[in-house]
C-alpha positions in Angstrom: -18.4 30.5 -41.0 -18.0 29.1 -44.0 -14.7 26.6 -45.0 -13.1 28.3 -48.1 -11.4 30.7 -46.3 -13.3 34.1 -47.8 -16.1 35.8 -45.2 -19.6 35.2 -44.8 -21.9 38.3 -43.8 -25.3 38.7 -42.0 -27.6 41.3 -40.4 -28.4 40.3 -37.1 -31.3 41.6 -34.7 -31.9 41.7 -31.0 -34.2 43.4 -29.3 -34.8 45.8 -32.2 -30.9 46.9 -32.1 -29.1 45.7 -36.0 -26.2 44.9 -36.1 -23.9 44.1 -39.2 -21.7 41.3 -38.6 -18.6 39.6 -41.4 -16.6 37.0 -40.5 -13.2 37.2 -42.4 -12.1 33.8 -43.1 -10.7 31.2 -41.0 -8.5 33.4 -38.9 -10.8 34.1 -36.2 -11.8 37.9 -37.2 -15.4 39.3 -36.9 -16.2 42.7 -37.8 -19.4 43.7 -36.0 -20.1 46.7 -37.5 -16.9 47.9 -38.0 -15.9 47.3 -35.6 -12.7 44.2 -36.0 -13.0 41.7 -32.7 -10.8 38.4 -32.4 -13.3 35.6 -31.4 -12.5 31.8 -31.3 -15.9 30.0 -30.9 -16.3 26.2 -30.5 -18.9 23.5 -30.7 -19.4 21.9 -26.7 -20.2 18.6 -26.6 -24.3 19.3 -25.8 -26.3 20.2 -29.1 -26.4 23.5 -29.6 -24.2 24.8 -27.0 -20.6 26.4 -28.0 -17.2 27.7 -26.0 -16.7 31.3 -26.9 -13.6 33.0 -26.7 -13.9 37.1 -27.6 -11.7 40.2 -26.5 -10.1 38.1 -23.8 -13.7 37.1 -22.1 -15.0 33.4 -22.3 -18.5 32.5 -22.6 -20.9 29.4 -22.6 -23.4 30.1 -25.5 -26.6 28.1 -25.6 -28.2 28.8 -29.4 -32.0 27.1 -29.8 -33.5 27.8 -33.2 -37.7 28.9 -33.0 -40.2 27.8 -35.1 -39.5 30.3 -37.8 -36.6 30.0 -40.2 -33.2 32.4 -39.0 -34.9 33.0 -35.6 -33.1 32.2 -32.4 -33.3 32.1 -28.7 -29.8 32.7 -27.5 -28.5 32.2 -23.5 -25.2 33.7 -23.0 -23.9 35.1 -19.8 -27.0 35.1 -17.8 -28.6 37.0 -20.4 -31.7 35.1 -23.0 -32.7 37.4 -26.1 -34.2 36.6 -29.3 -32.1 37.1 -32.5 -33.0 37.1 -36.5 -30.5 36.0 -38.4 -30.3 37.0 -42.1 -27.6 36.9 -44.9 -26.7 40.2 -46.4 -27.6 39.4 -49.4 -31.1 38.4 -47.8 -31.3 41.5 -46.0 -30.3 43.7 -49.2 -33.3 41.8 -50.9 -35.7 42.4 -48.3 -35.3 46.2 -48.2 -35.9 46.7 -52.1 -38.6 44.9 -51.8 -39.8 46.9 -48.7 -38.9 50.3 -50.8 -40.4 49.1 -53.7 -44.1 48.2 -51.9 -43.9 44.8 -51.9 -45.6 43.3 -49.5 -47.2 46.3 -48.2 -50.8 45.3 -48.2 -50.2 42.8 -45.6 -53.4 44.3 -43.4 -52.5 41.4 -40.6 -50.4 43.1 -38.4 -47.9 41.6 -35.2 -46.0 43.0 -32.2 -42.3 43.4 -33.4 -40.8 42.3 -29.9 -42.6 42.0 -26.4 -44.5 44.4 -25.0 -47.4 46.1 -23.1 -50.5 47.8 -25.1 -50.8 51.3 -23.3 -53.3 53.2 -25.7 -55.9 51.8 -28.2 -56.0 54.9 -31.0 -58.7 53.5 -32.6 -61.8 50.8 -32.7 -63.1 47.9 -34.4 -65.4 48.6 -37.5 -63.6 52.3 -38.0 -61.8 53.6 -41.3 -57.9 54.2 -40.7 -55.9 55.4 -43.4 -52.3 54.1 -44.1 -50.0 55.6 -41.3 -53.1 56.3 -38.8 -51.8 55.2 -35.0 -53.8 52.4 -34.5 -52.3 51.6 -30.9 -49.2 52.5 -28.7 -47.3 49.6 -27.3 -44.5 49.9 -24.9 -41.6 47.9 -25.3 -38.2 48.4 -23.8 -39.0 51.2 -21.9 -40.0 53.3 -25.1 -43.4 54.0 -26.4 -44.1 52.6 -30.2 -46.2 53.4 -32.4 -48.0 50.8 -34.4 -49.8 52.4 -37.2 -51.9 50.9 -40.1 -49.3 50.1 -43.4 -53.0 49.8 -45.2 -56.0 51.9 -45.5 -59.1 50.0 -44.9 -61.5 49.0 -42.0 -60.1 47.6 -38.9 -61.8 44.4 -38.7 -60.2 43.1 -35.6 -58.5 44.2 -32.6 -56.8 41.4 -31.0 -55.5 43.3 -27.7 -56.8 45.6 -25.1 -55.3 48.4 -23.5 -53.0 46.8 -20.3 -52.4 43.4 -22.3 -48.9 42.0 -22.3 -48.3 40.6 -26.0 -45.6 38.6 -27.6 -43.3 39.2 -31.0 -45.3 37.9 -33.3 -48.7 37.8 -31.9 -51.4 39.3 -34.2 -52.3 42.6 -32.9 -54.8 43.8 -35.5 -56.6 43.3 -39.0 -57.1 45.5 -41.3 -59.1 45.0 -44.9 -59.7 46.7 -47.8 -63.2 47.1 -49.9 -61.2 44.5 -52.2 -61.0 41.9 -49.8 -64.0 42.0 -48.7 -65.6 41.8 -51.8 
């Protein structure tokens, strides 16, 4: 939160749920997605640990930042989940450039969260078109989809079907005639 008593704003993610969160100033006031909540949080004396205070329930919150920048492993109440952390104004910026193509032609393609690969749609060496299924990975009890954001060859399947992968492990290449070239 920051000092000069206006709000600071963020899109936060866990487990593939967004949520909007704005804290209002120095009173104590969140608004998570709408939604206003009074929460009183406070440093402990470990790194990285804090007292919360929220709705009337008290919590010990362990915080551990991962390797890439707004990424976190949190522990509160029993519970560990992963959580990406952006400003608004970061997240605004990241979804014109998503609408406007950039970045698009990325043909290097990782699990968005945990999961198990239950079907392989298609094999190495074979022409996919942009939005073919490439695989179906099941992740918190849904199936997903992962299809090809390029059209090209897929040059390497990284995964079998059965494999348990990780958020952020590279599932699949695809290239283009240019980059082979």
């Amino acid at each position: 939160m920051n000092t000069n008593g206006g709000g600071d704003a963020y899109r936060v993610e866990i487990n593939g749920d967004v949520y909007e969160v704005e804290f209002r100033g120095k009173d104590g006031i969140v608004m998570i997605d709408g939604e206003e909540i009074q929460l009183d949080v406070r440093p402990k004396s470990v790194p990285d640990h804090y007292s919360m205070l929220g709705n009337g329930e008290s919590y010990i919150i362990a915080v551990e930042p991962r390797d890439e920048p707004n990424q976190y492993r949190v522990h509160a109440g029993g519970y560990d989940f992963d959580a990406d952390v952006i400003s608004k104004r970061e997240a605004f910026l990241r979804d014109y450039l998503r609408a406007a193509g950039v970045g698009k032609a990325e043909g290097r393609i990782k699990a968005p969260m945990p999961g198990l690969i239950i079907k392989i749609e298609m094999q190495e060496g074979e022409d996919v078109l942009q939005g073919d299924s490439v695989l179906v990975m099941e992740a918190m009890k849904m199936e997903n989809e992962i299809k090809a954001p390029i059209s090209g060859t897929l040059k390497e399947l990284n995964v079998r079907e059965g494999d348990a992968v990780e958020k952020g492990q590279i599932l699949f290449e695809i290239v283009t005639s240019s980059d082979i070239a």
